[in-house]
Each structure stands twice: as C-alpha cells, then as structure tokens.
N, C-alpha and C positions, 0 to 999 in steps of 0.2 A: 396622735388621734387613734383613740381603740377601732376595731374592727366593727363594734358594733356601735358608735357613731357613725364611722362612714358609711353602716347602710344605712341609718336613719336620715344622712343627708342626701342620702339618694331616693330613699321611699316617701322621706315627708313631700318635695315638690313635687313630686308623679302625682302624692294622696290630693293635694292641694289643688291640682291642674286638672285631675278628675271630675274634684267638685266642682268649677269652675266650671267644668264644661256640662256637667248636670242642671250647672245653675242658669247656663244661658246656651240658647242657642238658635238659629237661625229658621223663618220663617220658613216652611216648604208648601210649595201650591204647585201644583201639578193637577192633570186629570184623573188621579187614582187617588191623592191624598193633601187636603189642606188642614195646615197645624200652623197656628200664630206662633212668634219667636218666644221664646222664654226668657226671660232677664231677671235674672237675679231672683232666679226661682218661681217666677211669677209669670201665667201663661197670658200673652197680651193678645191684643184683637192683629187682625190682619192688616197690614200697611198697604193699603190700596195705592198711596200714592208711591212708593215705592216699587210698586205693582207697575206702575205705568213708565216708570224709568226704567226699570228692567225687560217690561216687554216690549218699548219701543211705539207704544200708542198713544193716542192724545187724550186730555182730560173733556169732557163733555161742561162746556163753560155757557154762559147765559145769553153770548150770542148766538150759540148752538140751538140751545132753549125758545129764545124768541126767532128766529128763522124760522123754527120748526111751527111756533105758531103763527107766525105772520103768512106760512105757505096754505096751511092747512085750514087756521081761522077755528082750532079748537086749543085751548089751555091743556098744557104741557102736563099728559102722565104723571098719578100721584109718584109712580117708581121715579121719573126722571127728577120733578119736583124738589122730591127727599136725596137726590144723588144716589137712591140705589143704582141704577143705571148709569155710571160714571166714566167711560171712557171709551174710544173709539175706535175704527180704523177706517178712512176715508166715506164716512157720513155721508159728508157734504157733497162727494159726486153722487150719492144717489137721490140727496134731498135737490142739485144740480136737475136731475132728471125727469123729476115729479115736475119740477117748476116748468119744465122742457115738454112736459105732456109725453114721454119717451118711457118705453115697459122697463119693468124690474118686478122682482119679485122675493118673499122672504122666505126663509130657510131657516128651520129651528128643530130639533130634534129631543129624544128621550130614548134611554137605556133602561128597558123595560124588566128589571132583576125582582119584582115582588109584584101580587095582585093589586095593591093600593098604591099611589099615591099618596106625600105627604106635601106640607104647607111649602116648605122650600121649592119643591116640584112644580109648582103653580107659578111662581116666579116669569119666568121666561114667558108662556104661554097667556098670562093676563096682560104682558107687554104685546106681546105676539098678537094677541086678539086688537086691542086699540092701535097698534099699525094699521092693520090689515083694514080696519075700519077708517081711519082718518089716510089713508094713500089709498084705499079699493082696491087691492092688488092682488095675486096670487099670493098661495101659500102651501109650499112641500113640508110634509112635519115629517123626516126618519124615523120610526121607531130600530133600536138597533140591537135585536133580539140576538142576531149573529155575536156581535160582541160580547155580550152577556153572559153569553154559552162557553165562548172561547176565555173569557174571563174570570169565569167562576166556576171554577171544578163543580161543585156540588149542585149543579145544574142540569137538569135533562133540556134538551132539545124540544119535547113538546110540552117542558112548565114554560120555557122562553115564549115558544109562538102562542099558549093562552094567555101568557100577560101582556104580549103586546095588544090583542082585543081586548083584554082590561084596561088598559091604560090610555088606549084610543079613546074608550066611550069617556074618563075622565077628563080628556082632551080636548072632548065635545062639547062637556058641558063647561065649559070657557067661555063659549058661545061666537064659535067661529063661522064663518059665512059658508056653508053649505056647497053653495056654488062655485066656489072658491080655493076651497081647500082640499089639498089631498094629504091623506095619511095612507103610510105604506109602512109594511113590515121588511125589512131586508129579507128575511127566510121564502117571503111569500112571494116578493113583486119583482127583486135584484134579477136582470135579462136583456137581452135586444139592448137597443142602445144604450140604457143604463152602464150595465155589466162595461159594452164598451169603452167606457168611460173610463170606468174602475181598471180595463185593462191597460189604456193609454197611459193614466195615471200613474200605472203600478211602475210601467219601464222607464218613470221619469225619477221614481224616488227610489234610493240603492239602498239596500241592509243596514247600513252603518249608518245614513242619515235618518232611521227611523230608530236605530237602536239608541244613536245620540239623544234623538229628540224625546222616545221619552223612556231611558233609563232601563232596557232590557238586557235579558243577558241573555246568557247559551242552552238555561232551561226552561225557558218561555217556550211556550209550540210558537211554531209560524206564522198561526193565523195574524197572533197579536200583531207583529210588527208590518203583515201586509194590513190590517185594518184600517190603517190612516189614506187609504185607497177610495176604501167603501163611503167614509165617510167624508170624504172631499166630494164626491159624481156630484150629490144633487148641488152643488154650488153652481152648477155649468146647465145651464138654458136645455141644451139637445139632449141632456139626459131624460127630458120629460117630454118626447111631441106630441103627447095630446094635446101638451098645453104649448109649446112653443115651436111645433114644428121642427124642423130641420137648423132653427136661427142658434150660433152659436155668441151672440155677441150681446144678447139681454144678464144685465148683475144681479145678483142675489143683496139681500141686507142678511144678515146671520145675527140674531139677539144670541146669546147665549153667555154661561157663568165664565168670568176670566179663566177658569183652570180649562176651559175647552181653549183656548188661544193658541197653543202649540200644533194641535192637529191643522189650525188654519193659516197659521204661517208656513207650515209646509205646502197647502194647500195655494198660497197665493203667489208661491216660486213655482208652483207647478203649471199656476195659469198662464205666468207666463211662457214656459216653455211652450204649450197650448196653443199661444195664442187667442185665449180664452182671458175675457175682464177678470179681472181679480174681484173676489167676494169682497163686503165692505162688513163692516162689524162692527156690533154696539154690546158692550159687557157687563154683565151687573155684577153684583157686591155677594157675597154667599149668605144666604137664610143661616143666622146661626143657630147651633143647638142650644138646648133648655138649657144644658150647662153650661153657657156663656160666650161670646165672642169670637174665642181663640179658635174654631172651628165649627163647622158646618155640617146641620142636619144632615142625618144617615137613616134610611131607611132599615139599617140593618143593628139599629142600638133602639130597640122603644121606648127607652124612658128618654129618650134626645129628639123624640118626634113624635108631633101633633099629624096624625092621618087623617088625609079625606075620608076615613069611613069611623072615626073616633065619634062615640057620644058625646051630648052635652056636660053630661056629669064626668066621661072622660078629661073631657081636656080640660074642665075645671080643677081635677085632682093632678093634672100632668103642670097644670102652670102653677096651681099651689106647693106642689112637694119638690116639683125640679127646676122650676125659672132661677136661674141666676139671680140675686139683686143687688143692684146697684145701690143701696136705701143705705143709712148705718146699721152698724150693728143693735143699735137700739133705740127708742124709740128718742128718750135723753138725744142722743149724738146725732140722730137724724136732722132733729129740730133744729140741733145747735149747727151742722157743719152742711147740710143738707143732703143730697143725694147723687150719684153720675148716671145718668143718662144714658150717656154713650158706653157705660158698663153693664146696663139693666138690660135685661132682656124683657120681659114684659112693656117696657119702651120702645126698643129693638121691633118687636113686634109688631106693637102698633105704628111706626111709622109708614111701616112694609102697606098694611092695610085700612089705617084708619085714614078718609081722604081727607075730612076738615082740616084745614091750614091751620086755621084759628086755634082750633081745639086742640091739636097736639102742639102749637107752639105754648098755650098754657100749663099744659100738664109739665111740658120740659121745664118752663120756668117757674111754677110751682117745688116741681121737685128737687130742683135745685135749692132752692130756698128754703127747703123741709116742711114747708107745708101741706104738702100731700104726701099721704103715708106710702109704704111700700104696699100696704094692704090692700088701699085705695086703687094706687098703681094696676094691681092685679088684678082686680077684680074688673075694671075697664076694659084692659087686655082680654079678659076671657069673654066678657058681654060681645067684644067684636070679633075672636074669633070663634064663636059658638056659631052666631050669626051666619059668619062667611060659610063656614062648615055645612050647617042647616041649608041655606041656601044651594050651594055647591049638590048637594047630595039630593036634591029634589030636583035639579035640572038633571043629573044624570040618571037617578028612576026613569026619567023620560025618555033615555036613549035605546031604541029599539033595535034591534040587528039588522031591522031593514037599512034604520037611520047611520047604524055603525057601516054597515057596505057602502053607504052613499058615498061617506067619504072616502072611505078607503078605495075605491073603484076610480083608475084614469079617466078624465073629461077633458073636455074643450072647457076652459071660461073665459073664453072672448075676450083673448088679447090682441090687442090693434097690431099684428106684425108685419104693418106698410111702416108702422113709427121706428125710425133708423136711430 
C-alpha cells in the first residue's frame, strides 16, 4: 500500500464522520438556547415528547383537561386545547387544593432584555391571566432585570430597570386582576424576607450543582450560577407577606416554557430541604420563529419576530416574506400531495391564537388536502394577528404609571390564611 493511500484511508472516514455529524445532530433545549435535532441535514421541530422522558414530567392528558373543567365549570384554554400547554409537574395537588377551597398561588416570570415585547412573549401570561381568573387567586409575576444585566454584556444596568416598566405595562394589558397581582422588578423590590429567601436558598445549592445544571464554566461571573437563588424565592409563600404573612406552607403553580424546567427542579430539591411544598408546574410548547419549527422566537433576530408594537402593514410583510410554509412548492404539487401543517407556520400560529375549534380544524383539513392555498393560509394568519396586535396595543395606550405602580406596589388580596 503506498503512503498516500494510507492517508487517504485515514482522511476519507474522518471527512465522512464529519459530514455525518453536520448532517444530524441532537436536539438542545435549555434556558439560553432551543435548536430542533438535525437529521440528515434537515432542521426538524422539537420532540416534546421526548422532552417529557427526559425531563421526568408528565403529559397533560384529557382527564387532566376535563378535571380541570368539571372543578372550574369553564372549557379548557384554547392553549391547553391545542396542547400548547402539554406537560406537567404535580398539577393535580394543586387542582387537589382548589377543589379543597385551600390557598395557592401562581408564579410566572419575564427577563426583561428589550423595550417591546413579542407574540412568543404573550404565551405564558394569556395562560397566566385565564388561571388567575378561573381559580381567583394570586399572582407574583418576576421581572428579572438582574439576570439580564448579568447575562448580557451589552447591557447597562438602567436600560434593564426601564424595560422592566416597559414590559410591566405589556403585562398589564393581558388583563390581569389588579387586585390581585403583583409585578416586581428584582433590581427594585429584591429585600426583608424575599432576599432571605434567596439567602436560605443559596446555602442549599453548591457551585457544582448549578454549574451541572446549566452548563457554566470558569469565565461566567458569579452572578450567573448564584441566579437560580433569585429565581426560586417567589415559589415559597413567606417571601411575599403582604400577601401571605408569615405562612410557609401555601404552593405556587409556575406556567412557564419547558426550557425554564431546570431552574425548578433545582428549586423543588431545594424545597425540600426547606421544608417548604414543592412548586407544581405546567409547561408550554415554544412560539416558533417565522423561519420555522426548529426553533423559537427571539427577540433579538426581527425578521423571526412579530412585536407587540409592529404595524398592521408590518406583520403582513413579516408573515408574507418570512413564515415558513408548509404548502408545496407549487401550486401543481400543492393540489396534488397537499400541504403539512404541523410544518407551516402560518398554521403554527394560528392555532396558538385563533380560538374557533371548528375553524382551524378546517383549515388543517383543507390544507392538507390542497385545497387551500399557502396564500389563503396566510392571509388568515395575518387577519388574526393584526387583530390580536391592534387590540393588544389599545389596552396598553391605557396603562397609566398610576395604573403601572398599582401593580407593581405590595398589597394584601385577601387570602383566607385560617385555610390550612
């Protein structure tokens, strides 16, 4: 054998195993970065249900669904519905507790890094508002302007604390119960018993178990890996006594996207040392970007995001030049093989926000069929989010800075804490 076959027999399966590994590769969801797996070159949606075997939660199934409405006596969230909202972590004790007439309260957060708001954003917080209304119950929302700061170099300290009052008033116009809810900035409110919280917390989780959990190394600053501190406190009742007094034994419900899951399983090994209930948790599906499935709007790419403050004529040109489509390549092939759905984003979309049952179960089975164009498709999608947008953006004109302190300011909302 010449010398220079032997290297070619050494260079061809390296070149080979290279492309191979270009060609596929494995899903990563985390809190800083979700990317669908790649196969065979081709970037695919995220395996939720893999999601749930990996992180150890349960799937949110139809007896979950009708519980939910047989307690309440109102039809199941179009989020829950559609299975955006698809998996869990102990539910059932707190739907246990409602039925029990016994407090709880919900816990949902935002990491306040730009002045707007986009559609993905709204996600949790239009769940968050129909709890909060069908159980009547408190509501702590985080803003976590601290993280932000520590997370993103190119951040000053006072753009963080103006966008969390920006992001508040977008918060507002959800239409969350006034009385009810508190909105806090970490920079501004974090102290007195909170902070204590955060302190207990800290001496329970060691460097290594926050470095494991989410992938730091030796040139991150410190803040990062004590963060997962700050943002466990409001899960625990006594961090708030305006609202709960002194009681350490009222649970939290926590909506929030599966890549936050890591911070709360720390957090629910924490409660136990504590002594403190373990948070219960309900996880939705990520808003994906224009450019398709495989990942999740970002506030920090705008052609992959429809913003609360986009024009009408905007987001008609963002869902015309950049929606993914699921449709054929042409009109011919449409017709003939029909269309995928569950690859369209302009479908994607509307299922998130269009409530009719009826109506988007047509459109699916239409398109499938190739009888509705990709065109068609689109132009539906943008009629309801123009809509929601318009909308959206004429409740928060309304939100005045009186109306923005209301909620941000601690209160009493008249929790029964005789109920054990």
């Amino acid at each position: 054998m010449s010398a220079d076959k032997a290297v070619q027999d050494i260079v061809e399966p390296m070149a080979n195993a290279s492309i191979a590994s270009e060609q596929k590769a494995e899903q990563i969801v985390d809190p800083w970065n979700v990317q669908g797996a790649v196969v065979d070159g081709k970037q695919m949606g995220i395996d939720y249900d893999r999601l749930i075997e990996q992180f150890g939660t349960r799937a949110i199934d139809e007896a979950v669904l009708k519980r939910m409405e047989d307690l309440t006596g109102r039809k199941p969230h179009v989020l829950l519905r559609r299975g955006v909202f698809f998996s869990h972590r102990e539910l059932s004790r707190i739907l246990d507790r409602y039925e029990q007439k016994k407090p709880f309260f919900l816990y949902t957060g935002r990491g306040p890094s730009s002045d707007s708001m986009h559609l993905g954003h709204m996600i949790p917080f239009l769940f968050c508002q129909y709890l909060q209304e069908i159980f009547d119950c408190p509501l702590v929302i985080q803003l976590t302007d601290d993280e932000k700061f520590l997370f993103k170099p190119n951040l000053k300290l006072e753009e963080c604390i103006k966008f969390s009052r920006q992001n508040a008033k977008d918060i507002i116009a959800c239409g969350f119960n006034p009385e009810k809810t508190f909105i806090f900035s970490n920079l501004m409110h974090v102290g007195g018993p909170f902070y204590h919280n955060v302190v207990r917390i800290s001496r329970c989780i060691t460097y290594s178990q926050s470095k494991s959990t989410f992938g730091f190394n030796d040139s991150d600053n410190v803040g990062k890996s004590h963060f997962v501190s700050i943002q466990a406190a409001p899960s625990f009742s006594n961090s708030f006594p305006e609202i709960f007094g002194t009681r350490t034994d009222i649970p939290c419900l926590i909506p929030c996207a599966i890549d936050q899951d890591p911070y709360f399983r720390l957090t629910r090994d924490v409660a136990h040392k504590l002594k403190y209930p373990k948070p219960a948790l309900i996880h939705a599906k990520f808003f994906p970007a224009l450019q398709g499935p495989g990942t999740k709007m970002s506030a920090s790419v705008d052609s992959s995001a429809i913003f609360m403050t986009d024009t009408a004529a905007q987001i008609k040109n963002k869902v015309n030049r950049h929606a993914f489509s699921g449709g054929g390549a042409t009109m011919e092939l449409h017709q003939q093989f029909g269309g995928k759905p569950e690859e369209d984003i302009p479908f994607q979309y509307l299922s998130f926000f269009l409530d009719d049952d009826e109506e988007i179960n047509e459109i699916e089975k239409n398109y499938r069929a190739g009888t509705l164009s990709t065109g068609d498709l689109k132009k539906r999608c943008i009629e309801v989010l123009q809509k929601f947008v318009a909308d959206f953006q004429a409740r928060k004109a309304a939100v005045t800075e009186e109306i923005l302190d209301q909620y941000m300011t601690p209160k009493s909302m008249g929790v029964d804490l005789s109920a054990k």
